[in-house]
MDTraj code that builds the backbone (N, CA, C; nanometers):
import mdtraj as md
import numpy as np

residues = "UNK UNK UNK UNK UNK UNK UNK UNK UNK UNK UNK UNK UNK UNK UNK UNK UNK UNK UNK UNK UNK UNK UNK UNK UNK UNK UNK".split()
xyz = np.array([
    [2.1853, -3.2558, -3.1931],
    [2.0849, -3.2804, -3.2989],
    [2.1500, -3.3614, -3.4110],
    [2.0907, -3.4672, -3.4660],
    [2.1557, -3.5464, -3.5312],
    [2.1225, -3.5481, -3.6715],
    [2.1790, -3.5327, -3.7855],
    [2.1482, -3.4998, -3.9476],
    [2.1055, -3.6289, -3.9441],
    [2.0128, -3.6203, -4.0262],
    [1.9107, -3.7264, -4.0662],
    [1.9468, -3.7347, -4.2301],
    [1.9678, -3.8575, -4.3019],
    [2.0294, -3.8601, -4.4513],
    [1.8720, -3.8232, -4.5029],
    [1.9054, -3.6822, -4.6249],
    [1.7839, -3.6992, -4.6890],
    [1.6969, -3.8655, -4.7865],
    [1.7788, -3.9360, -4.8012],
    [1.7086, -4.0106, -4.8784],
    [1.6326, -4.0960, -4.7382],
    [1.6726, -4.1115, -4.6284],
    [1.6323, -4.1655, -4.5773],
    [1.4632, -4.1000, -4.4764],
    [1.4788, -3.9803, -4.5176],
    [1.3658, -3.8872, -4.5116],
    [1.2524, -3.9171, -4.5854],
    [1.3462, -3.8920, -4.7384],
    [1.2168, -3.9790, -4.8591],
    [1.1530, -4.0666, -4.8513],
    [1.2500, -4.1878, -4.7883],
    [1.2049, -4.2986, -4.7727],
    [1.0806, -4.3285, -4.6220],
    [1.0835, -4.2571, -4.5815],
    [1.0145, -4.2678, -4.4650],
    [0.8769, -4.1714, -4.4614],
    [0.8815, -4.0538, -4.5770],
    [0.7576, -3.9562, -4.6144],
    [0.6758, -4.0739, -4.7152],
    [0.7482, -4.1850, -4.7869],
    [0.6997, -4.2300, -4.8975],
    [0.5948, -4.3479, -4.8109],
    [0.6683, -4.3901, -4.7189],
    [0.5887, -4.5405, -4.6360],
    [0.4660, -4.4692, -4.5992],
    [0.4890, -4.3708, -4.5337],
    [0.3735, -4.2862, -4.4212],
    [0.2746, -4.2419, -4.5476],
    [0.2963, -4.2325, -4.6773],
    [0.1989, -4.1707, -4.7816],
    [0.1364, -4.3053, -4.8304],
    [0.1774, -4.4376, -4.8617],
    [0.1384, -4.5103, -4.8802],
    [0.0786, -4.5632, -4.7936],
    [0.1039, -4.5483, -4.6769],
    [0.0058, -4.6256, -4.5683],
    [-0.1033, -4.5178, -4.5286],
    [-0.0947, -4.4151, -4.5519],
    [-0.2291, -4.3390, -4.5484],
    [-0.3272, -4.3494, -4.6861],
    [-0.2741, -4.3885, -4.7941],
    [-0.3336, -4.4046, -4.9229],
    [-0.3916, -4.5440, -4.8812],
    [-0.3306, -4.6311, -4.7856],
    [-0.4108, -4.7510, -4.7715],
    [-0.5154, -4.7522, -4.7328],
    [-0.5289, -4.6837, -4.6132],
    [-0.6322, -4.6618, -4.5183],
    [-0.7383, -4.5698, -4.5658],
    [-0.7272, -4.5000, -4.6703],
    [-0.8255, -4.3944, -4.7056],
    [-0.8991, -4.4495, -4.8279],
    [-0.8132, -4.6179, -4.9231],
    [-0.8698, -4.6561, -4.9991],
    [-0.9928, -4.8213, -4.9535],
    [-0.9272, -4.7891, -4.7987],
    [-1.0247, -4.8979, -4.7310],
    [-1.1029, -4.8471, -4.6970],
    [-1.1793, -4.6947, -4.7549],
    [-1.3319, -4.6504, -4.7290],
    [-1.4037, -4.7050, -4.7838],
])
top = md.Topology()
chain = top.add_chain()
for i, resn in enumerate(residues, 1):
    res = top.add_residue(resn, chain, resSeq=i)
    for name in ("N", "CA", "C"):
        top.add_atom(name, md.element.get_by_symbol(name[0]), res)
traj = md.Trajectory(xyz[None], top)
């Protein structure tokens, strides 16, 4: 099992929140 760097966690919760904020503001 391989440690995953937290910032690089952040960085990857932050894309996936913005790209769902995209799609939910293209209602």
């Amino acid at each position: 099992m391989e440690w995953t760097k937290p910032e690089f966690v952040e960085v990857k919760m932050d894309a996936e929140i913005n790209s769902y904020q995209d799609d939910f503001s293209g209602i």
